[in-house]
C-alpha positions in Angstrom: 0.0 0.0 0.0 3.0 2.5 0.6 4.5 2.0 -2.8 1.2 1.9 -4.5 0.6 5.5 -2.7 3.5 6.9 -3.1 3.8 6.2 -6.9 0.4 6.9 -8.1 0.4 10.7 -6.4 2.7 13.0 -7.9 3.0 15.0 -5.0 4.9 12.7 -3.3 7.9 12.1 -4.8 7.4 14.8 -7.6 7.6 12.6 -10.5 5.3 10.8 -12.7 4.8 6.9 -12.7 6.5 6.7 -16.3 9.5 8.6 -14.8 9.7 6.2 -11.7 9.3 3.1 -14.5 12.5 4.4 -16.5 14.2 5.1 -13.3 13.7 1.5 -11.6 14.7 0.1 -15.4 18.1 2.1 -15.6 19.0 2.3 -12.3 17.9 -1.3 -10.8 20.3 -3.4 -12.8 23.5 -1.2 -11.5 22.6 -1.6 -7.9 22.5 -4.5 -8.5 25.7 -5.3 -10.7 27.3 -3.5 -7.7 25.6 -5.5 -4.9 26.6 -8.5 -6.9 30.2 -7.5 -7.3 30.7 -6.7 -3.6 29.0 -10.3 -2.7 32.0 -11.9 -4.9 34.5 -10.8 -2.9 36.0 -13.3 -0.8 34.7 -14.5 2.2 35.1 -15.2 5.9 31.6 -16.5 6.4 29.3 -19.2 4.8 27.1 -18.6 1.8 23.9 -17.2 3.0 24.8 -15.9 6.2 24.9 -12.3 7.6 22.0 -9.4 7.2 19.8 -9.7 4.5 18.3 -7.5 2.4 14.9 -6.3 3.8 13.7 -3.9 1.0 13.6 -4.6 -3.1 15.2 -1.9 -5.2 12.1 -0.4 -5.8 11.4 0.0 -2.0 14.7 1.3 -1.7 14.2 4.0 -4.4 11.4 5.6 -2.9 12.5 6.5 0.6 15.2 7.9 -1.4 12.8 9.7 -3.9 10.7 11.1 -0.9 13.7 12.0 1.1 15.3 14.3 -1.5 11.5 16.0 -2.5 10.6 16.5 1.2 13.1 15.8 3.0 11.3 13.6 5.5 13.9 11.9 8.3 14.7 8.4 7.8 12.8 7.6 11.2 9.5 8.6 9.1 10.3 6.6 6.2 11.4 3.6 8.4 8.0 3.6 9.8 6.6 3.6 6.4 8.2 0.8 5.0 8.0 -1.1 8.2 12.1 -1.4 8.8 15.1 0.1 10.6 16.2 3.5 10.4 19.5 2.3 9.7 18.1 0.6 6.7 16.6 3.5 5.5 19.7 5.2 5.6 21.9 3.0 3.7 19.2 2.5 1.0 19.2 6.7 0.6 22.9 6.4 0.3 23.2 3.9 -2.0 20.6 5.1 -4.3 21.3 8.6 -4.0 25.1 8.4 -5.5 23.5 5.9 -8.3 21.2 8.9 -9.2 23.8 11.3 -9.0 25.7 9.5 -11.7 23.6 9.6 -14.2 23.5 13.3 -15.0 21.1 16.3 -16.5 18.6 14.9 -19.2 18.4 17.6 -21.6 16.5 15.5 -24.5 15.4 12.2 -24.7 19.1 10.8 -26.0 21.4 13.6 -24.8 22.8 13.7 -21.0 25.0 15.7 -19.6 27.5 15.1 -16.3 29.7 17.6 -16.6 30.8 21.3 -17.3 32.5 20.7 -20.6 29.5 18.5 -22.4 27.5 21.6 -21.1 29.6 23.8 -23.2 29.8 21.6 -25.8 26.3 20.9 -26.2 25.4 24.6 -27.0 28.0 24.8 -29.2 26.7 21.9 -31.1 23.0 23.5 -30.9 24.1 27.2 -31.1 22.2 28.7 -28.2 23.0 30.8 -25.6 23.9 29.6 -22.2 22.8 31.6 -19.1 24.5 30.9 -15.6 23.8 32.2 -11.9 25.3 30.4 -8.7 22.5 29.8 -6.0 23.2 29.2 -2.1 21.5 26.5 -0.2 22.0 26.2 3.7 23.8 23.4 5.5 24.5 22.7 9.2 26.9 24.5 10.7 30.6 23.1 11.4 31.5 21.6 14.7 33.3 23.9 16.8 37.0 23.6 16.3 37.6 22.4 12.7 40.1 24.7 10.7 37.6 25.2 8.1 34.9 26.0 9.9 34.2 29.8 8.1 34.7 28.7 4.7 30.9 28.0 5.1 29.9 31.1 6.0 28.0 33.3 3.2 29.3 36.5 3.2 26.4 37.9 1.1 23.7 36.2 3.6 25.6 35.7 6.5 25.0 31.8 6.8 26.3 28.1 6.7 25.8 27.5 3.3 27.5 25.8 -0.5 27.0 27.7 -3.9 26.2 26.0 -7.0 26.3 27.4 -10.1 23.7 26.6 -12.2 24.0 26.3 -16.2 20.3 26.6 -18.5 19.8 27.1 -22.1 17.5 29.7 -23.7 14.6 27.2 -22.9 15.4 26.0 -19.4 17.1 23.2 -20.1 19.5 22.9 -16.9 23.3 21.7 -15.5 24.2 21.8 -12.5 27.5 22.0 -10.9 29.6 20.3 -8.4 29.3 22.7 -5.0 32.0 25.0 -2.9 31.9 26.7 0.3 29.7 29.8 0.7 32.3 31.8 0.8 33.4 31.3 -2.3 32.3 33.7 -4.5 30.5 33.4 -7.9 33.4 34.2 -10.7 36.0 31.9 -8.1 33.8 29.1 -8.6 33.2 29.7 -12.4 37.1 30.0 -12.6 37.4 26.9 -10.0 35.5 24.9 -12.2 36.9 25.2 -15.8 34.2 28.1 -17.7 37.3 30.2 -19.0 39.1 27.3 -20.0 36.4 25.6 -22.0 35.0 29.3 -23.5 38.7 30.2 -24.4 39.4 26.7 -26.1 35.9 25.6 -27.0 32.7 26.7 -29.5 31.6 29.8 -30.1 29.1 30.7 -27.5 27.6 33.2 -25.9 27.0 32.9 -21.6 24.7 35.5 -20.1 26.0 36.4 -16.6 24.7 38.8 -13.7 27.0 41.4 -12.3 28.4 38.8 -9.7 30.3 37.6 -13.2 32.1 40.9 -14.1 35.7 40.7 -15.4 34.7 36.8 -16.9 34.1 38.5 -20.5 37.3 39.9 -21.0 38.6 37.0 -20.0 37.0 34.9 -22.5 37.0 37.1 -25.2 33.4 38.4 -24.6 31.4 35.5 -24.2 30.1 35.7 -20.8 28.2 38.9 -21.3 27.9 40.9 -17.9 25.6 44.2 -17.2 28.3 47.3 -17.5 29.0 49.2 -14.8 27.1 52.2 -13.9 28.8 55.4 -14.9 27.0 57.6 -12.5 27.2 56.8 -9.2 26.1 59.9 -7.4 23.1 61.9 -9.1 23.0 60.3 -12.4 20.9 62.1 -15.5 17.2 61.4 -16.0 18.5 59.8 -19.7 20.9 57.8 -18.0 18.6 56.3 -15.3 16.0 55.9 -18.2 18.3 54.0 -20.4 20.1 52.1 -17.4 16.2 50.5 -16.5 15.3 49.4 -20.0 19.0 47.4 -20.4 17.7 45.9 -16.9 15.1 44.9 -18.1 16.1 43.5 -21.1 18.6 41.2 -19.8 16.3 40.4 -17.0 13.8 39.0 -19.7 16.9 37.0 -21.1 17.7 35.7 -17.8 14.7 34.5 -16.1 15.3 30.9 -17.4 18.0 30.1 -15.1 16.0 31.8 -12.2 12.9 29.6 -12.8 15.4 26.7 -12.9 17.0 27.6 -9.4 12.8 28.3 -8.2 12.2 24.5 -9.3 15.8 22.7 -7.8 15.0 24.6 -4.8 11.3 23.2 -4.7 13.0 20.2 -3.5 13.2 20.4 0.1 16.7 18.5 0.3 18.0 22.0 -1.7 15.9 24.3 0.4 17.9 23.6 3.2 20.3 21.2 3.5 20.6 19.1 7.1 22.9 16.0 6.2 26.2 15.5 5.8 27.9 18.3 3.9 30.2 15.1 2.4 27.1 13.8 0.7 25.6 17.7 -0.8 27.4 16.9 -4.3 25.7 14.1 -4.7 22.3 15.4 -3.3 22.7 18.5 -5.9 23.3 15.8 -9.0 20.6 13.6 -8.3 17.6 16.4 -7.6 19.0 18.4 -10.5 19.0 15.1 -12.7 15.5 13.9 -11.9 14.4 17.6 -11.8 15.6 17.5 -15.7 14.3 14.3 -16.7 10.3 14.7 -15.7 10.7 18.5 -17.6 11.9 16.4 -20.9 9.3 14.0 -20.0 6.6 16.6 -19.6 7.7 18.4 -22.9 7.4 14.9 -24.8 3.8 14.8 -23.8 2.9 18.0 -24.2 3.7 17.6 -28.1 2.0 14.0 -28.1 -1.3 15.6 -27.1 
């Protein structure tokens, strides 16, 4: 009754019942490959003996599916699915870093997993990329460790990572690994490649707030950024005028990555972040790749009716 519930409402995990299908197909076989591989190692016990396996893949996937969407403890789902909280929390892990893996679906045969495909994939299309780095909050660090306020955000003033997210002109999205909130926008951009692969790469154009200034000379203008105001102090009526339609205009261009951050941070596992900060790479991959694959899925009905 739990799995027939939480399949059959949307709500609940966020995805559709065909999404859940293709994910059980893709993703059951390589837990299992890798449960099967760490059984054949060798042994100290008899065949047979030790824990068993209390949940099917498909009861594994769904705590892990409802965890990410609402964030629910493991104590909730435990009670669920009738089992121990401990094995709710191995089956997250273990499904989690298999979502992670498989990347952003952008159609129904292209993927992407990292930064570079990104770029080369709007190369390859021709359209314009837009980027923006969003902040979600994590626990803070235990008193004592040495990197303790490289978490700290100094534009909100919390514990939090920054990812920098990567859409297309129609919201298709990437999204990257994460750094410490106190790294700011352009160091992570820098951190993670973009001048490289704009200097070396296709033609294309990246649309940038003002958090991204300096990139476009560094990449031979293709990260556009807004110019700096001229007139700081008492600017002209023309100016001001002139100033507030460019705002606008780029603000039209970039709303696409902005109503990709609104839907990642829909999930509650992005909203706020109360795990391990260890496992926040893989929580960011796997929400922003099952975030990407019911949009393409969506879109493919959409033209079939």
């Amino acid at each position: 009754m739990t799995r027939t519930a939480i399949i059959s409402d949307r709500r609940i995990t966020g995805l559709s019942a065909a999404v859940i299908a293709e994910l059980v197909a893709e993703v059951g076989p390589l837990w299992h490959e890798r449960h099967a591989r760490l059984a054949s190692r060798p042994r100290k016990r008899a065949v047979g003996a030790g824990a068993k396996h209390r949940l099917v893949f498909v009861d594994r996937m769904l705590p892990t599916l409802v965890h990410l969407r609402h964030g629910i403890t493991h104590d909730v789902l435990a009670c669920w699915f009738g089992v121990d909280r401990s094995t709710v929390t191995r089956a997250v892990g273990e499904v989690r870093a298999l979502l992670a893996e498989r990347g952003c679906t952008i159609s129904s045969d292209v993927r992407l997993r990292t930064l570079a495909e990104a770029i080369g994939h709007l190369g390859e299309t021709g359209r314009t990329g837009i980027i923006d780095g969003t902040e979600i909050r994590v626990r803070r660090s235990a008193v004592g460790r040495k990197d303790r306020d490289k978490f700290i955000s100094g534009k909100n003033k919390q514990n939090a990572v920054k990812a920098m997210v990567l859409t297309n002109g129609r919201g298709r999205l990437f999204c990257s690994p994460t750094r410490p909130g106190s790294c700011t926008d352009i160091t992570h951009a820098r951190e993670l490649g973009l001048v490289k692969l704009l200097a070396d790469g296709p033609a294309v154009e990246i649309l940038a707030d003002a958090g991204y200034q300096g990139l476009g000379a560094q990449t031979g203008g293709r990260v556009v950024t807004p110019p700096r105001r001229k007139f700081k102090k008492n600017p002209p009526d023309w100016y001001e005028e002139m100033h507030e339609r460019q705002r606008k205009a780029r603000s039209s261009r970039r709303i696409r990555v902005e109503h990709g951050i609104a839907h990642l941070k829909n999930w509650r596992a992005l909203a706020r972040y109360l795990g391990r900060r260890e496992r926040m790479d893989d929580t960011v991959q796997a929400v922003a790749g099952l975030l990407s694959q019911q949009q393409t899925a969506d879109r493919v009905l959409a033209r079939q009716t």
